[in-house]
C-alpha positions as CSV (number, residue, x, y, z in Angstrom):
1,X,-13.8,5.5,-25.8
2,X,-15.0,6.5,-22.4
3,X,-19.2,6.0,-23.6
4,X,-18.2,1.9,-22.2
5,X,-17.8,3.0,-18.4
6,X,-20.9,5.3,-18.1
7,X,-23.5,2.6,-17.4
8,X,-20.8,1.9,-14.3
9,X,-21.6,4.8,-12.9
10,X,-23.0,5.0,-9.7
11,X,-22.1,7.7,-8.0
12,X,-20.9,11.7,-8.9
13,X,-17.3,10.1,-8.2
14,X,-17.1,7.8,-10.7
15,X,-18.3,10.7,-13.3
16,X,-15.7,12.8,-11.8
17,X,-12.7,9.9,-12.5
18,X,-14.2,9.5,-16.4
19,X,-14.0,12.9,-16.8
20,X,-10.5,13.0,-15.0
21,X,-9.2,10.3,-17.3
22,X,-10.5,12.3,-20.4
23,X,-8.9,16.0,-19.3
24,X,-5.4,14.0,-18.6
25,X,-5.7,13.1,-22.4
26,X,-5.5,16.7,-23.2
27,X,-1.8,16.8,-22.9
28,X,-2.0,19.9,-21.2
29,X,-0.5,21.1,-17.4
30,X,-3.1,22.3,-14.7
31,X,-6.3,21.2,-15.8
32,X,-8.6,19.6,-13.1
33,X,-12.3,18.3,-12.5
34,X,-13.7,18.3,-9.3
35,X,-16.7,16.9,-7.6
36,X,-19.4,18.9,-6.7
37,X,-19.8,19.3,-2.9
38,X,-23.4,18.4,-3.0
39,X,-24.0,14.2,-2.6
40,X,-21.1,14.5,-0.6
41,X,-18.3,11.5,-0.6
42,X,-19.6,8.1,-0.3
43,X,-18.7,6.5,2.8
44,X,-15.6,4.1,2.8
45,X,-14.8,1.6,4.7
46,X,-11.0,1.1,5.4
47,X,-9.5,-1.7,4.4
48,X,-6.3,-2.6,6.6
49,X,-3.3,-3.8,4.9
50,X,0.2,-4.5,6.2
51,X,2.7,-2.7,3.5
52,X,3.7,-6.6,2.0
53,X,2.8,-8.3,-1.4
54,X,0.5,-11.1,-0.4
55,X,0.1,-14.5,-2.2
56,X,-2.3,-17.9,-1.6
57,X,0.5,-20.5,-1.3
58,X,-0.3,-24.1,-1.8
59,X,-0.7,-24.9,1.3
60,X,-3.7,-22.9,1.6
61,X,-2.1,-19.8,3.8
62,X,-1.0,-16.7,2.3
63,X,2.6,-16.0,2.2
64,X,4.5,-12.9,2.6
65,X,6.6,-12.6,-0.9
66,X,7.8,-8.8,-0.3
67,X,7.8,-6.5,2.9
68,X,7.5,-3.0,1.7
69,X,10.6,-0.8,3.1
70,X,9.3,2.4,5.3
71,X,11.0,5.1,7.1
72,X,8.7,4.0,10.4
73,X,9.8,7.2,12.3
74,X,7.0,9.0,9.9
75,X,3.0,8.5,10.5
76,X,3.2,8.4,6.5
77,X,5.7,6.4,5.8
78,X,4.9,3.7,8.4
79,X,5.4,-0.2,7.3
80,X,3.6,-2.5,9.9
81,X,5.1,-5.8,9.4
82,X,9.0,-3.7,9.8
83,X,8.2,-2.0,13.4
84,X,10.5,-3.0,16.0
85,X,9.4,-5.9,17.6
86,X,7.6,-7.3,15.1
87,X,9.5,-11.1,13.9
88,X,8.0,-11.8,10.4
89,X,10.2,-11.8,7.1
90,X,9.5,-12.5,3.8
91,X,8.6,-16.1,2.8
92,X,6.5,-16.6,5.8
93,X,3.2,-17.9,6.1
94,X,0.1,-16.2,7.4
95,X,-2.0,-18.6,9.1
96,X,-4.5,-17.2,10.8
97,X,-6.0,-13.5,11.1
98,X,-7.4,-12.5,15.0
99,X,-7.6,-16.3,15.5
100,X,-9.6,-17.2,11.8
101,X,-7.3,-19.1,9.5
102,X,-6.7,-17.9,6.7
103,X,-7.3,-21.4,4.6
104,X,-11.1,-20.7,5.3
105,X,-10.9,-17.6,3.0
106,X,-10.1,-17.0,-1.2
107,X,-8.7,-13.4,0.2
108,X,-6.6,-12.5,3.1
109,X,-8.1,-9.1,2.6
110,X,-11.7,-10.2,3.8
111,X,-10.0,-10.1,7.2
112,X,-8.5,-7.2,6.8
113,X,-11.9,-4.9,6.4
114,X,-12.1,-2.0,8.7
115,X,-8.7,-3.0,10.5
116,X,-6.8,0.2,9.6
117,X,-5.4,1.5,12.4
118,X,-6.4,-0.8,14.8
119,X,-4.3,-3.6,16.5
120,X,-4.9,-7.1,15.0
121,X,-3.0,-10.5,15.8
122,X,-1.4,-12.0,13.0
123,X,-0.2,-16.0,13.1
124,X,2.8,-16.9,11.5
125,X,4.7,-19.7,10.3
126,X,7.9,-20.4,8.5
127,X,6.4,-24.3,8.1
128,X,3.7,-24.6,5.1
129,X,1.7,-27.1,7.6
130,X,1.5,-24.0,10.2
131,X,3.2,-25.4,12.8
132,X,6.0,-23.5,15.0
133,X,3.2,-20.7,14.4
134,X,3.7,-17.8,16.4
135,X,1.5,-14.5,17.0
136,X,2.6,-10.8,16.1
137,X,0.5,-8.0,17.2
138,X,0.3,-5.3,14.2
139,X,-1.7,-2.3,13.6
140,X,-2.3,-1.9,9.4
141,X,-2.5,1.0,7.3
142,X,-5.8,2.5,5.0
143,X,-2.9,3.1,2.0
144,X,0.5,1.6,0.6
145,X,0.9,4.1,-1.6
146,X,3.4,6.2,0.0
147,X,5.5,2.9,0.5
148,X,5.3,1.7,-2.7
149,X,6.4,5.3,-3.8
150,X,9.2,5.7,-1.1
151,X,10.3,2.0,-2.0
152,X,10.6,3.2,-5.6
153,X,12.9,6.6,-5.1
154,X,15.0,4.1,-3.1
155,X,15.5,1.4,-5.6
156,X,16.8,4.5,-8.0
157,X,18.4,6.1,-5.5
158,X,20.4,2.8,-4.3
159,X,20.8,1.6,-8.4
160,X,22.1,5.2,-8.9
161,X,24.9,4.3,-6.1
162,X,25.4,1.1,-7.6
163,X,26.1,2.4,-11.0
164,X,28.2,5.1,-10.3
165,X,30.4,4.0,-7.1
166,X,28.7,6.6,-5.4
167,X,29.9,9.2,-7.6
168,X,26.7,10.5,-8.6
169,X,23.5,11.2,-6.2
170,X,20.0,10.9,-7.7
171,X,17.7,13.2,-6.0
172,X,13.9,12.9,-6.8
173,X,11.1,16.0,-6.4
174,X,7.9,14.6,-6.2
175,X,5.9,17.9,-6.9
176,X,6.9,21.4,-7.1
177,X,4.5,22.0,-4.7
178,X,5.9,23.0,-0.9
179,X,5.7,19.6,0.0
180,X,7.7,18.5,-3.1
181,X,10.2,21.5,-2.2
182,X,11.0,19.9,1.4
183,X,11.7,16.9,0.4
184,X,14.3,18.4,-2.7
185,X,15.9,20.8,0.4
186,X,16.0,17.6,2.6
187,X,17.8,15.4,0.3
C-alpha cells in the first residue's frame, strides 16, 4: 500500500511521514517515529495566509467566503483579517496584494510566500469590477491550524448551547498532556 509513495521521496522527512502513516495503522496508543537528527530539517519557506477560505471569483479577484473566528488576545490563536481595525468581511473581494492584482495570478497564495509575520497591504472591494477599493494593512500567519481547531470546539460548543437551551456545557480536552489539562481547568 505504502511501496506507491517511496519513489516520492526526497528527503528523510518524507520516509519519516510513510512510516508515520503505517505505525498509526497499528491501532495501538504511543507509538511514534522520529527523524533522525542528522540531514537536519529542510528549510521552509513560510507561506503567509490570513485565517479566511479563499476563492477565484469570476471576476478574476479572489473573494473572502469565510473569516476564520480567533481569540486575537493569544499569539496562537491570532486571525488577521478580525484585528481591530481591520474593515474586511466576508464576500469581499481581494484585488490586489502589496499593489499586484490579484487577476494577474491562478493563486492568491503566490503573493503570499514568505509574508508570515510581516505587514502586507491588502486591496479590497465589495464591487466585483474593484472599484470603491480600499487598503487594509495585515500581518498573516505561517499556520491556520489552531483556528480551524478553535473554530471547530466553538461550532460544538455553540450547537451544544443550541440544542440544550444552555442546559448542558460541552467542554473539549485536546490532549491529556499539561497543555490539554489547562485548557480542561480553564473551561
Amino acid at each position: 500500500k505504502y511501496d506507491v509513495l517511496v519513489p516520492h521521496v526526497n528527503h528523510r522527512n518524507d520516509l519519516t511521514y510513510i512510516i508515520g502513516e503505517l505505525v498509526g495503522e497499528l491501532c495501538v496508543g504511543h507509538a511514534y517515529v522520529n527523524s533522525p537528527p542528522a540531514g537536519g530539517v529542510p528549510e521552509r519557506i513560510q507561506m503567509g495566509l490570513l485565517g479566511a477560505k479563499l476563492s477565484k471569483d469570476a471576476s478574476g479577484y479572489f473573494k473572502i467566503e469565510e473569516i476564520l473566528k480567533g481569540a486575537n488576545w493569544s499569539n496562537d490563536l491570532r486571525s488577521p483579517l478580525t484585528e481591530v481595525g481591520v474593515n474586511v468581511k466576508t464576500g469581499d473581494l481581494i484585488t490586489a496584494v502589496n499593489g499586484k492584482s490579484t487577476k494577474e495570478v491562478d493563486d492568491i497564495y503566490s503573493l503570499l510566500v514568505n509574508s508570515a509575520g510581516k505587514t502586507i497591504q491588502l486591496s479590497i472591494s465589495g464591487n466585483a469590477d474593484g472599484s470603491g477599493a480600499h487598503d487594509e494593512l495585515v500581518k498573516p500567519i505561517a499556520d491556520e491550524s489552531s483556528l480551524y481547531y478553535y473554530n471547530w470546539v466553538q461550532g460544538n460548543i455553540e450547537k451544544v448551547n443550541e440544542a440544550t437551551d444552555g442546559q448542558i456545557g460541552y467542554i473539549h480536552i485536546p490532549d491529556m498532556g499539561v497543555p490539554g489539562l489547562q485548557e480542561f481547568t480553564k473551561y
